[in-house]
N, CA, C and O atoms as a printed pandas DataFrame, in Angstrom:
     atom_number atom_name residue_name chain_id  residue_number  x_coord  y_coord  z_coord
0              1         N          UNK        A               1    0.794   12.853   14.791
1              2        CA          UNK        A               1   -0.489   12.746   15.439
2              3         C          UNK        A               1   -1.059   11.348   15.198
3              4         O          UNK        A               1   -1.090   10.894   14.055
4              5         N          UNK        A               2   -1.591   10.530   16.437
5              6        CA          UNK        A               2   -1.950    9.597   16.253
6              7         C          UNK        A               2   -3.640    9.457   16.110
7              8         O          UNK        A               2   -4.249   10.284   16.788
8              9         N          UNK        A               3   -4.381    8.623   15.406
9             10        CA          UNK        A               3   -5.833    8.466   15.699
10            11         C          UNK        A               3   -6.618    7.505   16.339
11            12         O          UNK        A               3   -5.941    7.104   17.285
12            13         N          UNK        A               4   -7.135    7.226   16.329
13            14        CA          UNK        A               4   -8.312    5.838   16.814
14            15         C          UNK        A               4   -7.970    5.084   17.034
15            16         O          UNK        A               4   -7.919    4.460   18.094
16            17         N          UNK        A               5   -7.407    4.810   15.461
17            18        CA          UNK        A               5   -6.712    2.687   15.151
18            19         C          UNK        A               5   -5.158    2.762   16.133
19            20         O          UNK        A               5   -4.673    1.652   15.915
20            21         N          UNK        A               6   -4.234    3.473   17.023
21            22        CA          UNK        A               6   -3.538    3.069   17.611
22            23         C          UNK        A               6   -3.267    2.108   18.878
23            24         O          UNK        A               6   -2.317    1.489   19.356
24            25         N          UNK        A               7   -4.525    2.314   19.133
25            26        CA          UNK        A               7   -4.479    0.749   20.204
26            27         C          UNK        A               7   -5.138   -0.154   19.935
27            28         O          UNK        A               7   -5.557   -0.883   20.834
28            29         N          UNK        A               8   -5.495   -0.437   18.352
29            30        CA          UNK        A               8   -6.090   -1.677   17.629
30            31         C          UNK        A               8   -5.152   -2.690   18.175
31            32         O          UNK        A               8   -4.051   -2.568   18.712
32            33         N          UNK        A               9   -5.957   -3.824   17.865
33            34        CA          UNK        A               9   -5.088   -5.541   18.046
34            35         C          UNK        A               9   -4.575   -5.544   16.488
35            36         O          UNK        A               9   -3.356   -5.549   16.315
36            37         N          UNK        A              10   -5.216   -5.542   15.641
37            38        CA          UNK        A              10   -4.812   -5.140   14.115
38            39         C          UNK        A              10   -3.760   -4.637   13.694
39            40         O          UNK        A              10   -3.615   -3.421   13.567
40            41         N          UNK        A              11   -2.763   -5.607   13.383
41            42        CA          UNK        A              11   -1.784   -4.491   12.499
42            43         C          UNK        A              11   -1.900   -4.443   11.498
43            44         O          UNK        A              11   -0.869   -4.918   11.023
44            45         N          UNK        A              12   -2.618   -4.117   10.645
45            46        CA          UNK        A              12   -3.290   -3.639    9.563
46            47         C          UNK        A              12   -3.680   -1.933   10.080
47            48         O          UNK        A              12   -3.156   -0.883    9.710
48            49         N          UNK        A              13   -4.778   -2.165   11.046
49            50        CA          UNK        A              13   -5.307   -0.986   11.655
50            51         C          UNK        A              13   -4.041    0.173   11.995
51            52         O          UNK        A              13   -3.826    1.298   11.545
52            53         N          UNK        A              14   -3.307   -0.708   13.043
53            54        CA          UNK        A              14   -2.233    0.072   13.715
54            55         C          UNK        A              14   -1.330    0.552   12.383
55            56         O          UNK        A              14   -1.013    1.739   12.304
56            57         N          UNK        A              15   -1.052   -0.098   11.668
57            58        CA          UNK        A              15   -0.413    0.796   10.384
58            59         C          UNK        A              15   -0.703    1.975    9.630
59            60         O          UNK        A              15   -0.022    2.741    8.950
60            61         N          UNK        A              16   -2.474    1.869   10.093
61            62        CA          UNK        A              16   -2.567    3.118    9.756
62            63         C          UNK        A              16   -2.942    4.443   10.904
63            64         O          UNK        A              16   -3.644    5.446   10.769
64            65         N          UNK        A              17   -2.152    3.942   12.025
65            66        CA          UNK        A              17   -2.838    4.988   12.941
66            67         C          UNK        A              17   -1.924    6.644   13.121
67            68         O          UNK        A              17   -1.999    7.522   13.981
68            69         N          UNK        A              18   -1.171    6.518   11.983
69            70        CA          UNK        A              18   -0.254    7.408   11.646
70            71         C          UNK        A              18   -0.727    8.424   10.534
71            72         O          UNK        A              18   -0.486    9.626   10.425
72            73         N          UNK        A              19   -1.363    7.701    9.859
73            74        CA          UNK        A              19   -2.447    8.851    9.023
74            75         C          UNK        A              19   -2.621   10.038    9.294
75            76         O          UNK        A              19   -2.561    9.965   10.521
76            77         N          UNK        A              20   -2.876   11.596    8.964
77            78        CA          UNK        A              20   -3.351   12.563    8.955
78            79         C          UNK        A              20   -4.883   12.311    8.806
79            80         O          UNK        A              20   -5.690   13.103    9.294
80            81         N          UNK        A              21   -5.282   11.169    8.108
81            82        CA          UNK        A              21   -6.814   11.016    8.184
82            83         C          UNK        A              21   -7.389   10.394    9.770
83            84         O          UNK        A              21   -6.837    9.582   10.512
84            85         N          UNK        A              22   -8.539   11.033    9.917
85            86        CA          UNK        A              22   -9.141   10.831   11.480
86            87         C          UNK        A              22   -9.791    9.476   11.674
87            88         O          UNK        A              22  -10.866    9.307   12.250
88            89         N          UNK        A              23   -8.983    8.458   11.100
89            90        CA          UNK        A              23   -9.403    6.888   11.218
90            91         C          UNK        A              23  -10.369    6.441   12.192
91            92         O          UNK        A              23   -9.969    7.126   13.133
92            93         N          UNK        A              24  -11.081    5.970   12.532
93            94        CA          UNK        A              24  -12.263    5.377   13.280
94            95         C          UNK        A              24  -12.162    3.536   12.804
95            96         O          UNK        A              24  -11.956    3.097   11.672
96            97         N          UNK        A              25  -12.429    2.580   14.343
97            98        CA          UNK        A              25  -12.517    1.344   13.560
98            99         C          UNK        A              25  -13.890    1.302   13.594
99           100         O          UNK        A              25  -14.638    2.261   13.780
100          101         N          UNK        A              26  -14.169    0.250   13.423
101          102        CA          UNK        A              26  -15.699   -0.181   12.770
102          103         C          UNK        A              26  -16.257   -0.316   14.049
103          104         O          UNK        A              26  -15.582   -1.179   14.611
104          105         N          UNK        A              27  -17.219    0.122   14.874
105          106        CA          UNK        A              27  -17.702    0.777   16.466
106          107         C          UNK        A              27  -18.920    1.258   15.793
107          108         O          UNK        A              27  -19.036    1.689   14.646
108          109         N          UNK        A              28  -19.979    1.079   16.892
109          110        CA          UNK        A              28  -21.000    1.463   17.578
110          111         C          UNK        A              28  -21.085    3.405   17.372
111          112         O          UNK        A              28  -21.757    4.123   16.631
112          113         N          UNK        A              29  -20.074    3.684   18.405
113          114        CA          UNK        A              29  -19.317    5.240   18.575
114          115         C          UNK        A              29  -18.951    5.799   16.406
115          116         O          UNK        A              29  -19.237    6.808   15.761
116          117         N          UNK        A              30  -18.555    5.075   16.209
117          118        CA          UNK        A              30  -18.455    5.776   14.693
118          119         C          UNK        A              30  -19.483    6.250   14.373
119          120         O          UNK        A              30  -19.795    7.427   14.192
120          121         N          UNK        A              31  -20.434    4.709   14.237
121          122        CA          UNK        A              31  -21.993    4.961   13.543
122          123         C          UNK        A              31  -22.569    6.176   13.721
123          124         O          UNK        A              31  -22.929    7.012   12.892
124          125         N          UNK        A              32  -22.623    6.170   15.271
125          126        CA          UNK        A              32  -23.245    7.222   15.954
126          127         C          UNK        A              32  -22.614    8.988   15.813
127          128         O          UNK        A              32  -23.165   10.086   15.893
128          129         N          UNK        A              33  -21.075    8.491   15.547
129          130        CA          UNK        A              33  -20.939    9.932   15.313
130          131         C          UNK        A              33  -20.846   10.125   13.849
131          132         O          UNK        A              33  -20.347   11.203   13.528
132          133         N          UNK        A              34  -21.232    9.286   12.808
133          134        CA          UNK        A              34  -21.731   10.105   11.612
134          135         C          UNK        A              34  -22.812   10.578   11.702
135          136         O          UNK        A              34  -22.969   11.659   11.134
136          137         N          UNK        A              35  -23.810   10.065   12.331
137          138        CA          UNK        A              35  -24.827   10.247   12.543
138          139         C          UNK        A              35  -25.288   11.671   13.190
139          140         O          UNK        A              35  -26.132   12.484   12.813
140          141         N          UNK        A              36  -24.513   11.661   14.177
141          142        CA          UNK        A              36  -24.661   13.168   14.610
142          143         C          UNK        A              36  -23.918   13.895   14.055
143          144         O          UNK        A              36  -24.406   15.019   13.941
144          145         N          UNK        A              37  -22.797   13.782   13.579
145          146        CA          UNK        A              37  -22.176   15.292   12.574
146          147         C          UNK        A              37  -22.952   14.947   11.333
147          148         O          UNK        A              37  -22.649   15.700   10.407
148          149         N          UNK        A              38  -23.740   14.163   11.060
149          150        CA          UNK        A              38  -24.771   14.197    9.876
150          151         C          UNK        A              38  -23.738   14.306    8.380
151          152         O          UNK        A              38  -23.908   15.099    7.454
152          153         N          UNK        A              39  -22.746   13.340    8.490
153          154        CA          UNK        A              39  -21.553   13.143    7.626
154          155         C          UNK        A              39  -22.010   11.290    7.028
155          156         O          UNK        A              39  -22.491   10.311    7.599
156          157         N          UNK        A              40  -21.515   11.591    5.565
157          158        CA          UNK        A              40  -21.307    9.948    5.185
158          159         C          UNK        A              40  -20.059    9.397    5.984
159          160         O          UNK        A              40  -19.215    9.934    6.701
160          161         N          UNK        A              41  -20.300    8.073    5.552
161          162        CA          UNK        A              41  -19.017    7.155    6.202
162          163         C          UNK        A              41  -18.203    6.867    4.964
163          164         O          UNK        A              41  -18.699    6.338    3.969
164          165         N          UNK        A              42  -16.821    7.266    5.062
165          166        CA          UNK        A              42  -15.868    6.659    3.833
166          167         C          UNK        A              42  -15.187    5.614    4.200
167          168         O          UNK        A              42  -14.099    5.751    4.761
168          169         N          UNK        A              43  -15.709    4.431    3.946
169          170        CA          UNK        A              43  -15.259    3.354    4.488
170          171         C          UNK        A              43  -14.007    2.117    3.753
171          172         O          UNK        A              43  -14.312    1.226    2.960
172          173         N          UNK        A              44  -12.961    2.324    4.150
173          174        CA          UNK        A              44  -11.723    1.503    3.363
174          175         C          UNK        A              44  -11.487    0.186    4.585
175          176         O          UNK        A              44  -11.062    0.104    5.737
176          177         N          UNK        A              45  -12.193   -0.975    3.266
177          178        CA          UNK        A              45  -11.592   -2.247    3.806
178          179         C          UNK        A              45  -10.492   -2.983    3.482
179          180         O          UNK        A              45  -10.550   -3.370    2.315
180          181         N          UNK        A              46   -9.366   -3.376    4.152
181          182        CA          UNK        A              46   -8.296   -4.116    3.613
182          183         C          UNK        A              46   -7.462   -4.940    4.515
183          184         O          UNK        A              46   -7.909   -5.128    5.646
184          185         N          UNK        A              47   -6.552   -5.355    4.263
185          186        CA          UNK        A              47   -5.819   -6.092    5.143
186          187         C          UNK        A              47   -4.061   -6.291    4.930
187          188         O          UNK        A              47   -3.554   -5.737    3.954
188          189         N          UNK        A              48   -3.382   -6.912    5.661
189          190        CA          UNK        A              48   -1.854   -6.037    5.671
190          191         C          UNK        A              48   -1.188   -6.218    4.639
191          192         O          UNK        A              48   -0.254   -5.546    4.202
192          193         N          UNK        A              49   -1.864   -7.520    4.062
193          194        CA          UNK        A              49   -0.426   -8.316    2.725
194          195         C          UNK        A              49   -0.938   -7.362    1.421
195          196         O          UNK        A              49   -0.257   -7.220    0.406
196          197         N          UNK        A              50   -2.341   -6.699    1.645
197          198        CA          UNK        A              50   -2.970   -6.387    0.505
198          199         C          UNK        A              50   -1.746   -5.086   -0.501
199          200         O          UNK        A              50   -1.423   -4.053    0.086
200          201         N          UNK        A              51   -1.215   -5.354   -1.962
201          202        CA          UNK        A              51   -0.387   -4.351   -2.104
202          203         C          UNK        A              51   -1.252   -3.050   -2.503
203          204         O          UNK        A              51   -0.847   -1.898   -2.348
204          205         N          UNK        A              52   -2.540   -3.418   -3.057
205          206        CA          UNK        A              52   -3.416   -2.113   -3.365
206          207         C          UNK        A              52   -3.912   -1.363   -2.083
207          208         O          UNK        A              52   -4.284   -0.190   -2.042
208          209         N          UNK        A              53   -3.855   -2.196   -1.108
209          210        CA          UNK        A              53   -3.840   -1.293   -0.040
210          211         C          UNK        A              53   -3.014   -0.470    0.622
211          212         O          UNK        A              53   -3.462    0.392    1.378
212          213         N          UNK        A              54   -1.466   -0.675    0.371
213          214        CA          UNK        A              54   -0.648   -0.314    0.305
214          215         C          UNK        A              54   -0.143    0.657   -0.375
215          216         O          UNK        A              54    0.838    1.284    0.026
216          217         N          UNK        A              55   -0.805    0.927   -1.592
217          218        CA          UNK        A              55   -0.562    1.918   -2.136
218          219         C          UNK        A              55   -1.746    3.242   -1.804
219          220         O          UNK        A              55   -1.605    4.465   -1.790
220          221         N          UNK        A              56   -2.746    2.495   -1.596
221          222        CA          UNK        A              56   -3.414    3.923   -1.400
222          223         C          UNK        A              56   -3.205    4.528    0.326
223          224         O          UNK        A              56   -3.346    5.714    0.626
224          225         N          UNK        A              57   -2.912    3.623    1.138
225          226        CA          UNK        A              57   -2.394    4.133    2.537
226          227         C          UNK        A              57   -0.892    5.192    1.712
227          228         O          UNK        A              57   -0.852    6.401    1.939
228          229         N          UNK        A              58    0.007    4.641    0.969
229          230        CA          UNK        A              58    0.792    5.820    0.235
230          231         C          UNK        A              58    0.883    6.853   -0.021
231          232         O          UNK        A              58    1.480    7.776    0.533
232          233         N          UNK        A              59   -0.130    6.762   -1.525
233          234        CA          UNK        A              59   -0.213    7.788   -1.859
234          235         C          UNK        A              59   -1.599    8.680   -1.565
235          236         O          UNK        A              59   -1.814    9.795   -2.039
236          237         N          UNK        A              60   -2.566    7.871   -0.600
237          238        CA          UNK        A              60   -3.714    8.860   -0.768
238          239         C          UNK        A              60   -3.928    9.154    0.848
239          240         O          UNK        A              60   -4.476   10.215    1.147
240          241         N          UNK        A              61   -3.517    8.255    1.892
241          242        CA          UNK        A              61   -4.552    8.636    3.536
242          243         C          UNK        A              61   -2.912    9.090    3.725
243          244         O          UNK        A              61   -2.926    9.447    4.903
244          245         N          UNK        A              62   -2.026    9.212    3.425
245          246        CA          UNK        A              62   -0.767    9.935    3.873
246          247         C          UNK        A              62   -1.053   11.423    3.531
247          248         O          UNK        A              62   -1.018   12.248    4.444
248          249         N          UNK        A              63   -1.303   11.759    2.409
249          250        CA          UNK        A              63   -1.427   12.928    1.704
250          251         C          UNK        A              63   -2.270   13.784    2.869
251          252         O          UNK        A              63   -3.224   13.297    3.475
252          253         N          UNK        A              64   -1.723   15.246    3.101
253          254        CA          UNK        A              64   -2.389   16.120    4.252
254          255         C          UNK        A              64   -3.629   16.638    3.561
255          256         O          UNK        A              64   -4.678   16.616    4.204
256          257         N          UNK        A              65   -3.627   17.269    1.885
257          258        CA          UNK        A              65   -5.146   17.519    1.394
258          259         C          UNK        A              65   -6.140   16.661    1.452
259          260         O          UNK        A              65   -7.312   16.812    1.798
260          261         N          UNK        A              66   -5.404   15.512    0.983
261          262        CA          UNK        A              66   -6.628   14.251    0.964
262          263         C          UNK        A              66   -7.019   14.059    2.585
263          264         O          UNK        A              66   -8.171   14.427    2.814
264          265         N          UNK        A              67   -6.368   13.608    3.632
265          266        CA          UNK        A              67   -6.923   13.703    4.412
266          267         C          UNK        A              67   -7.876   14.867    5.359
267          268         O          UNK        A              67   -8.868   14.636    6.050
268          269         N          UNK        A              68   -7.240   16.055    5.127
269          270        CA          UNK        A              68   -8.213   16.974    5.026
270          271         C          UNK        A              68   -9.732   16.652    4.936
271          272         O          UNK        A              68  -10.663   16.442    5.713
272          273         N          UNK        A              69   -9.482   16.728    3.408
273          274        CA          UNK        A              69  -10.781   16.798    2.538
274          275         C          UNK        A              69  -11.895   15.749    3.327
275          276         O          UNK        A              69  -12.982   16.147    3.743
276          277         N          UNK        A              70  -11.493   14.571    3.430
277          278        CA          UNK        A              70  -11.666   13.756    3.927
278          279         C          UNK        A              70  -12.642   13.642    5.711
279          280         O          UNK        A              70  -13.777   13.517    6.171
280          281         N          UNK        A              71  -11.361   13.780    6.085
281          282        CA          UNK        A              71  -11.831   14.587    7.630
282          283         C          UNK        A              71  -13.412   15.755    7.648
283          284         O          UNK        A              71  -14.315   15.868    8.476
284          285         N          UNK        A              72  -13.246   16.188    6.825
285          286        CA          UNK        A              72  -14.095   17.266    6.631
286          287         C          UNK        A              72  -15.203   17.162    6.175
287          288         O          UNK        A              72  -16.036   17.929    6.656
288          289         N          UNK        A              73  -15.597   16.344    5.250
289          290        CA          UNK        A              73  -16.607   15.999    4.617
290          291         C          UNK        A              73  -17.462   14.400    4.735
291          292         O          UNK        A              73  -18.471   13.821    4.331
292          293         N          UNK        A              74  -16.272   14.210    5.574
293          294        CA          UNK        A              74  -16.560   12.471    6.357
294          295         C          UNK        A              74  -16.552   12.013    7.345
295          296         O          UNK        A              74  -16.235   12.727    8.297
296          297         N          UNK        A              75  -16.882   10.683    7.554
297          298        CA          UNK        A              75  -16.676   10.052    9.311
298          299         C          UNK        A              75  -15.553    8.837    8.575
299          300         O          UNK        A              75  -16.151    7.851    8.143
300          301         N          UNK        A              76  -14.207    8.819    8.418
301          302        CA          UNK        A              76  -13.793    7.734    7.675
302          303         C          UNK        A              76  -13.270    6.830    9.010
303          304         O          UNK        A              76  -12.705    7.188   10.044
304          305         N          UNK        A              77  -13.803    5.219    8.428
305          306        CA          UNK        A              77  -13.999    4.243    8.802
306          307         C          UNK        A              77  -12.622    3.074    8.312
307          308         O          UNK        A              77  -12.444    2.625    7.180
308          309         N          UNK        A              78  -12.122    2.907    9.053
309          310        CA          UNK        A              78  -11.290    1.386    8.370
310          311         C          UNK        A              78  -11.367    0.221    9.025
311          312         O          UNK        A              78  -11.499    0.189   10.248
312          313         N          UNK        A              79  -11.299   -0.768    8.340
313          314        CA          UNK        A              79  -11.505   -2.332    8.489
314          315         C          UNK        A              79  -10.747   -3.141    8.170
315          316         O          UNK        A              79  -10.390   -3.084    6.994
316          317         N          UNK        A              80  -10.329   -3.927    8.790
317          318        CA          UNK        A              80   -9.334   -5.095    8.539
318          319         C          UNK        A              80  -10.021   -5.747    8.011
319          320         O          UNK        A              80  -11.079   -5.374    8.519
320          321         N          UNK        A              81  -10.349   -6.697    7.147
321          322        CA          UNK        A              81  -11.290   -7.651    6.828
322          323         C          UNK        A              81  -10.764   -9.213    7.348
323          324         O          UNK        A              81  -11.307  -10.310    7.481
324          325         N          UNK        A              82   -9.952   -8.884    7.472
325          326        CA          UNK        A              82   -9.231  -10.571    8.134
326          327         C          UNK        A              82  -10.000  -10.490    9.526
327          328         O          UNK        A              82  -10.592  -11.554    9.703
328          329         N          UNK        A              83  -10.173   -9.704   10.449
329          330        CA          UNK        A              83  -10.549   -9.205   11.493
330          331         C          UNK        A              83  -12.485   -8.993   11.454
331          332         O          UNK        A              83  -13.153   -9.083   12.484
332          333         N          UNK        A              84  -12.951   -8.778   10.398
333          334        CA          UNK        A              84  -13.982   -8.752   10.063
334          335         C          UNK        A              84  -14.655   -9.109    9.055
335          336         O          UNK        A              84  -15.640   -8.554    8.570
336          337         N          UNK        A              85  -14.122  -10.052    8.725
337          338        CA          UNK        A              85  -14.891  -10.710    7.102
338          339         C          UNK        A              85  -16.584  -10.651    6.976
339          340         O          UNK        A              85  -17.155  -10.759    5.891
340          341         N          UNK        A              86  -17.322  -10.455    8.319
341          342        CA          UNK        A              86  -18.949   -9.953    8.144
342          343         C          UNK        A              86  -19.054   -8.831    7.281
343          344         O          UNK        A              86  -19.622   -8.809    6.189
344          345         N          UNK        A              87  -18.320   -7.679    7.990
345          346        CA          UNK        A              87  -18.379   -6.349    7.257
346          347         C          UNK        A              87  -17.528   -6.857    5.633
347          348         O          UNK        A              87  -18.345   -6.665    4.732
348          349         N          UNK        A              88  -16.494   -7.291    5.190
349          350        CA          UNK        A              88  -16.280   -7.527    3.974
350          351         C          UNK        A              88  -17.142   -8.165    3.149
351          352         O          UNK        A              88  -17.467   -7.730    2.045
352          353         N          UNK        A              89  -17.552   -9.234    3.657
353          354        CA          UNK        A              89  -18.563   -9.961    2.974
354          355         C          UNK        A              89  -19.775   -8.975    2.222
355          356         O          UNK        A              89  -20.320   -9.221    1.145
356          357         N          UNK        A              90  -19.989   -7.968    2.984
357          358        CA          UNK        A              90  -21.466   -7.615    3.028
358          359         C          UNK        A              90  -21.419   -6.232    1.769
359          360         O          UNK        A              90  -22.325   -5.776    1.072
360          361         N          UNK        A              91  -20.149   -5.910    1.861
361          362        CA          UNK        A              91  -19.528   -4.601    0.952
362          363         C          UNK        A              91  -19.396   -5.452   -0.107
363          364         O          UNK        A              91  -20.019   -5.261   -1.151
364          365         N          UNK        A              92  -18.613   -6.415    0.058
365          366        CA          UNK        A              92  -18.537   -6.845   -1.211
366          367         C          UNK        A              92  -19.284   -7.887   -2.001
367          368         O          UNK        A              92  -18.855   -8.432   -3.018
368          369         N          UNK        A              93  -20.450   -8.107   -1.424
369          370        CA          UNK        A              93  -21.450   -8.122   -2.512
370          371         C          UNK        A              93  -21.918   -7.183   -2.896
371          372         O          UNK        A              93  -21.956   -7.021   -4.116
372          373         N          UNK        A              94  -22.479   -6.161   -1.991
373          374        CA          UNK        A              94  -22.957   -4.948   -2.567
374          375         C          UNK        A              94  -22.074   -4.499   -3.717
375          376         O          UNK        A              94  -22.776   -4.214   -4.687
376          377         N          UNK        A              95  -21.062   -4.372   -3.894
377          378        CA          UNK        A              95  -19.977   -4.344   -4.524
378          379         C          UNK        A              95  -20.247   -5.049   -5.879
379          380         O          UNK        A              95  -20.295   -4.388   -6.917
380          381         N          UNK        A              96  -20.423   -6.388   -5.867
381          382        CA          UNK        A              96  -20.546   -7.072   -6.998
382          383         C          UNK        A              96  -22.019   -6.795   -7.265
383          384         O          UNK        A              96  -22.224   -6.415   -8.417
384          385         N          UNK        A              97  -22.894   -6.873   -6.635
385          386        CA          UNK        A              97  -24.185   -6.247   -7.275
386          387         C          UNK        A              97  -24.459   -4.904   -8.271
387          388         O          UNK        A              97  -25.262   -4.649   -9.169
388          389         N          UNK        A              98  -23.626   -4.368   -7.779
389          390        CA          UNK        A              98  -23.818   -3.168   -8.506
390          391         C          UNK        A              98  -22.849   -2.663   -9.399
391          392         O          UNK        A              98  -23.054   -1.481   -9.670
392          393         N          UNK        A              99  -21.614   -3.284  -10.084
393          394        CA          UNK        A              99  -20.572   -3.036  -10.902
394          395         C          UNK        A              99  -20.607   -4.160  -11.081
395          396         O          UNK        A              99  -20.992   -4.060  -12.246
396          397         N          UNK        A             100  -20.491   -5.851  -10.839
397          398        CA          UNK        A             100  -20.695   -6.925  -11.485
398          399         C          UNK        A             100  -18.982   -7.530  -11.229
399          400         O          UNK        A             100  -18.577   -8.374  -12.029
400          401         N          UNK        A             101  -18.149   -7.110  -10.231
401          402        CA          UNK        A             101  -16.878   -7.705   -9.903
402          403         C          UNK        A             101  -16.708   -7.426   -8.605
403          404         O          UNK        A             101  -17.547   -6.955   -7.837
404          405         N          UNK        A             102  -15.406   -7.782   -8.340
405          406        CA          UNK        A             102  -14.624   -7.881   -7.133
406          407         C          UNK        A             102  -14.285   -6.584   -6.911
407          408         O          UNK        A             102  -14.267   -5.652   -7.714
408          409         N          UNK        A             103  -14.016   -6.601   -5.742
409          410        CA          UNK        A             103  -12.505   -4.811   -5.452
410          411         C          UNK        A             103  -11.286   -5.932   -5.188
411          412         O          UNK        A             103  -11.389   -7.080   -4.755
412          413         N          UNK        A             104  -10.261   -5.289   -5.548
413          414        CA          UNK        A             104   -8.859   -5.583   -5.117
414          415         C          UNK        A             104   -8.726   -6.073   -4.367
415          416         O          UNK        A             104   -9.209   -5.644   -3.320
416          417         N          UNK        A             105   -7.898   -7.450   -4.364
417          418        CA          UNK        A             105   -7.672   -8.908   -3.110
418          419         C          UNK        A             105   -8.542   -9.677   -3.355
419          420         O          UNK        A             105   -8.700  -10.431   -2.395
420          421         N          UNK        A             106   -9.599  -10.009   -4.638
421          422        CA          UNK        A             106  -10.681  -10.581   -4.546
422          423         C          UNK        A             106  -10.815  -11.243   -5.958
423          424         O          UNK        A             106  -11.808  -11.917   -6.232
């Protein structure tokens, strides 16, 4: 089953459009439909060389519970950040504001 990110320009995105998780890219249409299923956004930013990204596309958005769970309790969101360094930028200060470091690739 394919999701969202399969006709991304992104191959980052497109790598993950194989997921069991219900991927969404970063859109207008996302916002709006967390908004109306009245769901948070679980939002994973990364990009293709990243290996920590690599591992959790592995072992965690492959996994059918996790994506489940996921699906179910979320609107999950992914981002290339090479593709969007606004949206990275902006996480990851928030990011460093509030734990005082980087996330992974940083």
């Amino acid at each position: 089953m394919t999701n969202r990110l399969a006709q991304s320009n992104s191959l980052y995105l497109r790598k993950h459009a194989e997921n069991p998780v219900d991927w969404w890219p970063w859109c207008d249409q996302a916002l709006a439909a967390a908004q109306r299923d009245n769901k948070p956004i679980f939002l994973s930013i990364g990009y293709s060389s990243c290996h920590w990204c690599t591992v959790m596309e592995t072992e965690a958005f492959s996994n059918e519970a996790i994506a489940a769970y996921l699906n179910a309790h979320f609107l999950p969101i992914k981002v290339d950040r090479e593709e969007r360094p606004d949206i990275d930028s902006i996480y990851m200060q928030a990011l460093q504001m509030m734990v005082g470091q980087w996330g992974a690739g940083h």
